[in-house]
LUMGUZA-389266 format. One record per residue (C-alpha): residue in one letter; x, y, z. Coordinates in steps of 0.02 Angstrom, whole numbers, padded with zeros to 5 digits, always signed. Layout:
REM LUMGUZA-389266
AXYZ ...
REM end
This chain:
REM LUMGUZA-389266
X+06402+01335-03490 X+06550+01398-03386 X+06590+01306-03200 X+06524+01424-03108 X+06354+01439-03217 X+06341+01239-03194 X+06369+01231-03021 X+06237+01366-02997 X+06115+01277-03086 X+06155+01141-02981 X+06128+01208-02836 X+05934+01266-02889 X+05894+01099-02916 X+05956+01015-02773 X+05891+01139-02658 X+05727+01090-02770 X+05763+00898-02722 X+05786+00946-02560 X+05621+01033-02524 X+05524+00876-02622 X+05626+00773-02517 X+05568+00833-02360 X+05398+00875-02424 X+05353+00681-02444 X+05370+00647-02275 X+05267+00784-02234 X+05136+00739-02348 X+05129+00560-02268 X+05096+00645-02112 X+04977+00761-02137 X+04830+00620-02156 X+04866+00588-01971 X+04871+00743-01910 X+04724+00794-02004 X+04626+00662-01932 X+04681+00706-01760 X+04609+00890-01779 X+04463+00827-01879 X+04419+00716-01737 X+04439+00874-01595 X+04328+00986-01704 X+04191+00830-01702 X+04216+00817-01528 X+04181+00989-01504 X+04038+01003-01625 X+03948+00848-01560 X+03962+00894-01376 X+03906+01069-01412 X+03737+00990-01508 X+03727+00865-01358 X+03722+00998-01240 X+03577+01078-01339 X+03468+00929-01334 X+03503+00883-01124 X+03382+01012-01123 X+03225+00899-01188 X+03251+00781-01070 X+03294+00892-00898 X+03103+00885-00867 X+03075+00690-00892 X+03231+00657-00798 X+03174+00791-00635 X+03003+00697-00632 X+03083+00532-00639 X+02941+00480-00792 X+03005+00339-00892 X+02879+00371-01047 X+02896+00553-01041 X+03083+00546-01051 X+03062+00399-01171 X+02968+00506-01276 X+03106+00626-01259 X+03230+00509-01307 X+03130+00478-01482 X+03147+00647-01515 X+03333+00679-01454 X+03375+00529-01585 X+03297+00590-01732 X+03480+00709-01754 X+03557+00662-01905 X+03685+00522-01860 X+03615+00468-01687 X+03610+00267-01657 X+03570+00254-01499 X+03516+00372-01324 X+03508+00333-01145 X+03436+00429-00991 X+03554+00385-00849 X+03517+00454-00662 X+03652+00522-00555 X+03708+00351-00478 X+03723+00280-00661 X+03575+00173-00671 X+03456+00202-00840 X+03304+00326-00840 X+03266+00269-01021 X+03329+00205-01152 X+03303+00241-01352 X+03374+00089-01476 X+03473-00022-01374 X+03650+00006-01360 X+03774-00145-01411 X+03876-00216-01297 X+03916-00112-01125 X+03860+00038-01098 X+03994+00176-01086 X+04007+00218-00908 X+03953+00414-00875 X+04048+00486-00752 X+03907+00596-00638 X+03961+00777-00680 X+04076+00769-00828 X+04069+00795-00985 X+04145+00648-01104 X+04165+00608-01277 X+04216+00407-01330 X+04270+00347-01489 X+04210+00166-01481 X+04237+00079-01636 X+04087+00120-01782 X+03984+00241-01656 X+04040+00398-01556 X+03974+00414-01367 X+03947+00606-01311 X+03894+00596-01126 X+03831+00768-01035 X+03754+00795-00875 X+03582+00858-00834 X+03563+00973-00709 X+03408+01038-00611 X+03361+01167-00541 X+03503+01171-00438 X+03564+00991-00415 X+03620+00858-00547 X+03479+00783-00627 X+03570+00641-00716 X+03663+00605-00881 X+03611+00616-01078 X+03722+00473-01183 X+03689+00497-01363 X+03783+00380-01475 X+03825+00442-01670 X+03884+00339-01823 X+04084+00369-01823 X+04085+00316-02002 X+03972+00442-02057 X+04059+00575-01967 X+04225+00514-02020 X+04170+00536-02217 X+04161+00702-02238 X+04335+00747-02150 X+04422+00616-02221 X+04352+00691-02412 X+04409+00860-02359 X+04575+00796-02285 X+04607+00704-02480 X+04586+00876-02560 X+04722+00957-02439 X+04847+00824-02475 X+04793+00826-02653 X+04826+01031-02676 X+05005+01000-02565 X+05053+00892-02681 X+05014+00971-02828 X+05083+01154-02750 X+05245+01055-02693 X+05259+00977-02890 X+05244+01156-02968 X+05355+01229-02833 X+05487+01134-02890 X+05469+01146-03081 X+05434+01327-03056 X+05615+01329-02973 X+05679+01227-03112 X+05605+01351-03235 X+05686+01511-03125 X+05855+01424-03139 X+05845+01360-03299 X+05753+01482-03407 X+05780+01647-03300 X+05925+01639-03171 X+06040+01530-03302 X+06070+01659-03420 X+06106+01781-03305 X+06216+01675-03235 X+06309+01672-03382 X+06329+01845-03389 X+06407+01862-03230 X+06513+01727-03259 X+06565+01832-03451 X+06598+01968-03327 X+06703+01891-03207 X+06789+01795-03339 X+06850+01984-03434 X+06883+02043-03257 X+07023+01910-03242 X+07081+01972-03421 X+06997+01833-03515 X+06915+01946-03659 X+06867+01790-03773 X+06737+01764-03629 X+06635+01890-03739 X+06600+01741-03857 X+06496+01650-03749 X+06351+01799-03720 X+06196+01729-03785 X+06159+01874-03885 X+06024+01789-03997 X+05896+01778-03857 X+05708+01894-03884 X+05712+01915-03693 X+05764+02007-03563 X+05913+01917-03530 X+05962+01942-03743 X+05945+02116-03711 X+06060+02125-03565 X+06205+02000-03653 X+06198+02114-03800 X+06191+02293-03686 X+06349+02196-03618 X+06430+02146-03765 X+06411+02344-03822 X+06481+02393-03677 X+06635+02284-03706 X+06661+02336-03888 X+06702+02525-03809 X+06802+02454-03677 X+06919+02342-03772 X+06924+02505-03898 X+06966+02592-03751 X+07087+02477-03697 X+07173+02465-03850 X+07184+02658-03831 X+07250+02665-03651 X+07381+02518-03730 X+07436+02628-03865 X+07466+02782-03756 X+07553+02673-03622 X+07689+02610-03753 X+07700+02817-03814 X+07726+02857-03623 X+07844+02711-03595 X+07945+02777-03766 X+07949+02934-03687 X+08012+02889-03535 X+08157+02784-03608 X+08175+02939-03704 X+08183+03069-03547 X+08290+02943-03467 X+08410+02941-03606 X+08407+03132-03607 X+08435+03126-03410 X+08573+03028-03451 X+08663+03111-03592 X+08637+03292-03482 X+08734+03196-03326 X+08887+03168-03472 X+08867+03332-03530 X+08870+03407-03364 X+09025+03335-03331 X+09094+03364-03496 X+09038+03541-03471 X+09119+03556-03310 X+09309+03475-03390 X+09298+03612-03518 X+09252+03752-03381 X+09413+03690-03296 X+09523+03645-03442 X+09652+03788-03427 X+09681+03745-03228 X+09688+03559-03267 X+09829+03614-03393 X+09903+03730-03261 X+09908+03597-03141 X+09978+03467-03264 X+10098+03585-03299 X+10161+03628-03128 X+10199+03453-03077 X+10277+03415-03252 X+10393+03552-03243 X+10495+03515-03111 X+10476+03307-03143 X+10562+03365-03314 X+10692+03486-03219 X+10751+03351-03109 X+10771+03223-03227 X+10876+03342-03317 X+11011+03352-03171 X+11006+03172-03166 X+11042+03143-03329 X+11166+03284-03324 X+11258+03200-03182 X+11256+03032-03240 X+11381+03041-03388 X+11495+03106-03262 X+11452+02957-03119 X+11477+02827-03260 X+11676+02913-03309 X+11727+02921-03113 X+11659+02742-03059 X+11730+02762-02885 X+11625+02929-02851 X+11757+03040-02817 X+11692+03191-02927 X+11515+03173-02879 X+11497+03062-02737 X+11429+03222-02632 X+11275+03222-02770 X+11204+03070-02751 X+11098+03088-02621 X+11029+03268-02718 X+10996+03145-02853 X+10885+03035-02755 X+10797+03181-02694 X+10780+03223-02879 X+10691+03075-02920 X+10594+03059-02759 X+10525+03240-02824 X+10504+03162-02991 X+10422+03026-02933 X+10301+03117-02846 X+10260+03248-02969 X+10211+03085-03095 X+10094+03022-02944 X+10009+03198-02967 X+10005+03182-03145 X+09930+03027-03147 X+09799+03091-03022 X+09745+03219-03136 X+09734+03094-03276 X+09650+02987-03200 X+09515+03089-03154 X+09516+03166-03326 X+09496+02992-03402 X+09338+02962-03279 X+09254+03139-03317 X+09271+03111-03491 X+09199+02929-03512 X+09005+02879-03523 X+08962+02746-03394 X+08797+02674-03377 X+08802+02666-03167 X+08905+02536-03169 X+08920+02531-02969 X+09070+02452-02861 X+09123+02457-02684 X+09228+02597-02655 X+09324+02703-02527 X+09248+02888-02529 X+09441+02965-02540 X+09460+02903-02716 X+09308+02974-02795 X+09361+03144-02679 X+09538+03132-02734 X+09502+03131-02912 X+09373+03290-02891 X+09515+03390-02793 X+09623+03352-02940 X+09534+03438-03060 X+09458+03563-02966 X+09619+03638-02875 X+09656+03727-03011 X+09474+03827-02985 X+09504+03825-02803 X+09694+03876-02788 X+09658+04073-02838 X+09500+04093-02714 X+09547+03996-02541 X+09649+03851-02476 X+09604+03696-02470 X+09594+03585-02310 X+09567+03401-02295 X+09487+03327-02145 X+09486+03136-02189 X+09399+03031-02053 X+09358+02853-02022 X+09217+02823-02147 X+09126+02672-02226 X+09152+02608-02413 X+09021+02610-02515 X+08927+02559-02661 X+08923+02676-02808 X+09011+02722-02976 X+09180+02820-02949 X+09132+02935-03096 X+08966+02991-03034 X+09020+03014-02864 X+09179+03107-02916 X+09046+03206-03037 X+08947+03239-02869 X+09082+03284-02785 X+09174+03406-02914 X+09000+03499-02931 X+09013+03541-02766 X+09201+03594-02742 X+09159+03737-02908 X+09015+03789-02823 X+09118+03807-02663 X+09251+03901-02750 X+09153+04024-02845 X+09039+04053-02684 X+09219+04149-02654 X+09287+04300-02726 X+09455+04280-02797 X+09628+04385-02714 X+09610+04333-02537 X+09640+04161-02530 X+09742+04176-02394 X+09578+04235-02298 X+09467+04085-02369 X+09468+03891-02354 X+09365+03765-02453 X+09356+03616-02332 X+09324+03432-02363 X+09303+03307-02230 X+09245+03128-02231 X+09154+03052-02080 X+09039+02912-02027 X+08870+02969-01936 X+08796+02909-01809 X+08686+02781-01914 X+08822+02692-01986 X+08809+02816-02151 X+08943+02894-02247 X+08947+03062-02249 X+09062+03185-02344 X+09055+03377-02293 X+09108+03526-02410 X+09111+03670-02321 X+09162+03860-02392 X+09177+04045-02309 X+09092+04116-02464 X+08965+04223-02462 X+08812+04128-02423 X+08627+04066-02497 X+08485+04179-02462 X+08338+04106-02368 X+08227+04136-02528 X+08364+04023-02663 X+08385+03871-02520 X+08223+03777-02586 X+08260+03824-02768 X+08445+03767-02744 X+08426+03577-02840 X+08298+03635-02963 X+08348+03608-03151 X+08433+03771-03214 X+08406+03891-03079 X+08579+03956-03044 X+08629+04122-02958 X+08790+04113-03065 X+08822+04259-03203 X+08760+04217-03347 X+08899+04100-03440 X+08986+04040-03300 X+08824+03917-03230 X+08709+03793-03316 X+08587+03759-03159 X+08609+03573-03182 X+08744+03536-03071 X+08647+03523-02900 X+08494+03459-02985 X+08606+03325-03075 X+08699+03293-02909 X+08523+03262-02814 X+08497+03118-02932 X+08649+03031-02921 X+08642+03037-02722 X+08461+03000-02730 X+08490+02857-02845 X+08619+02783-02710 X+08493+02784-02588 X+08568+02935-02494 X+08536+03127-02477 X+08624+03311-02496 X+08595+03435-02333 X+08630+03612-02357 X+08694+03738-02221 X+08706+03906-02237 X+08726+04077-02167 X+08735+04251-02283 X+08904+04325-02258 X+08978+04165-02176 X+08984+04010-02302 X+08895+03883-02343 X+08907+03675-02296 X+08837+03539-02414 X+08845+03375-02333 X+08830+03200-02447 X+08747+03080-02347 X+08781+02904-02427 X+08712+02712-02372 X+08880+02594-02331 X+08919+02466-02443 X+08861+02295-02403 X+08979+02203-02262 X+09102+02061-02397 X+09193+01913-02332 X+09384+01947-02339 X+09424+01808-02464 X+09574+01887-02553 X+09639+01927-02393 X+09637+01742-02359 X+09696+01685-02496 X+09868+01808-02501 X+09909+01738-02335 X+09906+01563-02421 X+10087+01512-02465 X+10135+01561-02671 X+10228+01427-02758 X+10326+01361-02626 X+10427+01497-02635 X+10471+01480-02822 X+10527+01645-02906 X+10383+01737-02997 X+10369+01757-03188 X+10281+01891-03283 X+10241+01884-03472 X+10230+02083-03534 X+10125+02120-03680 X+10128+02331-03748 X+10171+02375-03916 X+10256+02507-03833 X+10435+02444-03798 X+10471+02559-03682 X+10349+02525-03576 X+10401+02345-03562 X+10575+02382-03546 X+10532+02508-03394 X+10432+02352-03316 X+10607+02221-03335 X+10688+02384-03247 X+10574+02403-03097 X+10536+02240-03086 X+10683+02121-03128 X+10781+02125-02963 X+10630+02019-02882 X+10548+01920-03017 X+10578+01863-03195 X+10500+01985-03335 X+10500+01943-03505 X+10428+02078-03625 X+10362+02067-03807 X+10299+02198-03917 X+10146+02110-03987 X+09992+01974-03966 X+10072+01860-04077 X+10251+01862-04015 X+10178+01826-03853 X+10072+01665-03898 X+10242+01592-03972 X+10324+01628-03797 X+10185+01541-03689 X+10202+01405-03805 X+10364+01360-03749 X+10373+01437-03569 X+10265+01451-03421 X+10239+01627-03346 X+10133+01642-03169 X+10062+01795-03248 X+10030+01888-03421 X+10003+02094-03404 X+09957+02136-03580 X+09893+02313-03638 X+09709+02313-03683 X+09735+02411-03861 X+09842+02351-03969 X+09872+02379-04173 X+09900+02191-04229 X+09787+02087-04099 X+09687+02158-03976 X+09691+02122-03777 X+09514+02034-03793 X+09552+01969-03955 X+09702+01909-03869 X+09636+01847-03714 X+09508+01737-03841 X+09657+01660-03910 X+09720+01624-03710 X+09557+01524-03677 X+09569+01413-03830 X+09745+01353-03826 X+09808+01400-03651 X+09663+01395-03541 X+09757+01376-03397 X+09844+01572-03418 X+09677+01651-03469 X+09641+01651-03287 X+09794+01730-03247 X+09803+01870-03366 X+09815+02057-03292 X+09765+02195-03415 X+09819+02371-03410 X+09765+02530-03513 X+09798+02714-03544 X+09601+02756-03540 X+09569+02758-03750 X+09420+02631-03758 X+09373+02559-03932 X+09184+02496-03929 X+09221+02322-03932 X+09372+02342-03785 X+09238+02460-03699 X+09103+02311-03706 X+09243+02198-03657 X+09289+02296-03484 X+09120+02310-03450 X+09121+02101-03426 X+09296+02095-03376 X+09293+02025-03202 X+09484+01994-03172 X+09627+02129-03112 X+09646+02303-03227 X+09759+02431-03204 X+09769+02616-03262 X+09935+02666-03347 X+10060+02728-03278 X+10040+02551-03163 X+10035+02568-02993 X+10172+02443-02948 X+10140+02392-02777 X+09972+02336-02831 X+10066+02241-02986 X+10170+02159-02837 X+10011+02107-02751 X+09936+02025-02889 X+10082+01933-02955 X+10103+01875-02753 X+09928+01801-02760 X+09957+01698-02937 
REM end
């Protein structure tokens, strides 16, 4: 039997005990009480008789005859049960007298009626009256014993049928919670048992029973056969739905790559145009440079072409800058083209923007201007390639919302503010042509796209709700036919961080001991270009490979190692392995860098990689930073 079965059970038969309990004492009682109301009802019943009789002697008493009323007396004391009878006037003294009572007479009080118990006899006076006056008083004495008998008898069978209805109270409330209520009990307990998930509580159904309570435990035990079949069922098509929901999200996620994919390709030939542009005159001006160096290096004083120099340094301040674009543009191709899995990180909005401008310009360029309105506005939280996804689906859809040849007569503006409720927010805004009232609700629906056929997928917006969604934030649309449209990113901020780095940089670095960098590429140039840039304000020492480089540290201390992430002969996390067993100390101080190719293992690698990475070509003041901090 289960706990709560056994405590039931339990319960029946101490509220059983209980009521037998309290029933004793009432039993011992009742003798005494019964004799009490036995004794009343003989009481009544004898002064009711007496009262019957007084009427044989009213005559004897008025005439005052003593052998008249004795005579009377005779026959008054011939009742079953009389002893003794006396005549009494109204001042008490005796008439007559029949049998002579023992002891003292029971005084009579004139007028009243009285009953007294008096050990073995009962005296029942009751006045005589006259015609119209008290006559006197009738005592008539009866055997107590023999009245007592017959009550007393009467009063054994009572306690005798209590008892015996108490006894098979209680075993009939044994037998209720034994043979009827306990296997119900168990039933309900089965129940509750399955309820809590507990389906080997089935086992303990008593089945085998030819009673009611058989029947039920085995209408039960039916009933959960089909449930645990249908269980079983409901368990099978859960793991089907949750396949297909890993499935659909692994769809979702491969149509977000695509999209973006989709949208590089769209915009391939004005990446390349815009590529171009800035490499063009980069390659033009180092050109002059180089043609006017040759001639520096024969006239060392500068006579010849002193007056050039500073056209020089404009030549490579325009060089410089049309690599910065390049490197824009390549960067942001490197993040469209790469899966992620929402890898998130706290980020300024401009970057993310920067990158979408960068490949979108190209789209833009032939349809309107384009005007930046960069505010004040929070970091936050998300992954740089689905935001710049986000952000690039909008800038298209800004530019084809307007006809190309008149760009001179249309802007595409982006601005960046904080709202009111803390929130990022990032507006694109176009003078386009508008969204009808009837295409605003179906605007983020998957493929509905009032694009010609071949130029839109109708995922872009829908795609885009998801990311922002997925950030915790929201897209508003704005728009009036004929005047443009405004789609406004509404994004959480990022969570407030404690400026530790910034502490730590103002911390003094090496007591002012000169800095050391270790360069790892297998491209030498790009090592030698480092020693060039770098080597007026700390010492670099470059080596084309892994192994040339473990040799070096073995013999020289560096305060940091930049190493390229893919290499032929040892790989950066291959080599970084290598760091942690034999120079621990430098594995925390190692700075990778990459062009954007990532092999599955480097790919895993990055994905872990908690220390500094930089994109090639390396942004040098932050290379200055980071060595300042070692």
């Amino acid at each position: 039997m289960t706990c709560s079965a056994s405590l039931r059970t339990r319960l029946a038969l101490l509220v059983g005990l209980l009521g037998f309990v309290l029933a004793v004492p009432l039993v011992m009682l009742l003798p005494a009480r019964m004799d009490g109301i036995s004794r009343g009802w003989a009481d009544r019943r004898l002064l009711g008789m007496v009262r019957l009789l007084s009427a044989e002697v009213e005559a004897p008493l008025a005439a005052s005859d003593r052998s008249t009323a004795e005579a009377a007396l005779r026959k008054v004391g011939s009742v079953h049960g009389a002893v003794w009878a006396v005549l009494l006037r109204p001042d008490g003294g005796p008439v007559a007298r029949w049998k002579e009572p023992p002891g003292t007479l029971v005084p009579c009080h004139p007028g009243a009626e009285h009953v007294e118990w008096r050990g073995a006899a009962v005296v029942v006076c009751v006045p005589v009256k006259g015609r119209a006056e008290l006559a006197g008083t009738l005592a008539l004495a009866f055997d107590a014993s023999e009245l007592q008998a017959r009550p007393r008898a009467t009063l054994r069978w009572l306690a005798t049928g209590a008892a015996v209805a108490l006894l098979l109270g209680v075993l009939a409330a044994y037998l209720i919670g034994t043979v009827v209520s306990r296997p119900l009990w168990q039933t309900t307990d089965v129940a509750e048992r399955i309820a809590l998930g507990d389906f080997t509580a089935s086992n303990d159904l008593q089945t085998s029973r030819r009673d009611e309570a058989g029947a039920l435990a085995r209408a039960f035990e039916s009933m959960l056969a089909r449930l645990y079949e249908h269980q079983l069922a409901l368990a099978r098509k859960n793991g089907e739905l949750g396949e297909q929901l890993a499935e659909l999200r692994r769809t979702q996620e491969q149509l977000v790559v695509a999209d973006r994919r989709i949208s590089v390709g769209r915009l391939a030939a004005g990446v390349a145009h815009e590529v171009n542009n800035p490499l063009a005159y980069v390659r033009a001006n180092l050109d002059f440079v180089a043609s006017l160096l040759p001639l520096l290096s024969r006239d060392r004083a500068g006579g010849c072409c002193a007056d050039r120099l500073e056209e020089m340094e404009e030549a490579l301040d325009d060089a410089r800058h049309g690599t910065d674009r390049i490197r824009q543009i390549v960067r942001g191709l490197k993040s469209f083209s790469r899966d992620d899995d929402d890898r998130r990180e706290r980020l300024r909005l401009t970057v993310p923007l920067e990158a979408a401008i960068a490949m979108a310009a190209g789209e833009i360029k032939q349809r309107a201007r384009l005007v930046r309105h960069y505010g004040e506005v929070p970091a936050v939280e998300a992954s740089e390639v689905r935001l710049s996804q986000v952000f690039l689906n909008l800038l298209i859809n800004a530019g084809h919302a307007i006809p190309e040849g008149a760009s001179d007569q249309h802007a595409v503006t982006v601005s960046t503010r904080t709202g009111a409720d803390g929130f990022a927010i990032v507006e694109v805004q176009d003078t386009g042509c508008g969204i009808p009232s009837e295409d605003r609700d179906k605007l983020f629906h998957a493929f509905f796209t009032t694009k010609p056929v071949g130029v839109g997928t109708g995922l872009g917006l829908s795609i885009s709700l998801g990311i922002v969604q997925a950030l915790g934030g929201r897209i508003e649309v704005e728009s009036d036919v004929g005047r443009g449209s405004t789609f406004r990113v509404v994004l959480p901020p990022a969570p407030e961080e404690t400026d530790v780095a910034g502490a730590a940089a103002g911390q003094p670095a090496g007591g002012g001991e000169t800095k050391s960098l270790l360069v790892v590429d297998d491209e030498p140039l790009v090592g030698k270009s480092l020693e060039r840039a770098l080597g007026w304000e700390v010492r670099v020492v470059a080596v084309a490979s892994a192994a040339s480089a473990l040799e070096r540290l073995a013999n020289d201390r560096f305060h940091g190692v930049l190493c390229d992430l893919a290499m032929p002969d040892m790989s950066g996390p291959a080599f970084h392995a290598e760091l942690k067993r034999r120079f621990p100390e430098v594995a925390d101080r190692v700075i990778f860098m990459t062009g954007g190719a990532f092999s599955p293992a480097i790919a895993t690698f990055t994905s872990s990689w908690t220390g500094a990475l930089l994109e090639k070509p390396v942004d040098m003041d932050r290379l200055r930073r980071l060595l300042a901090e070692a």
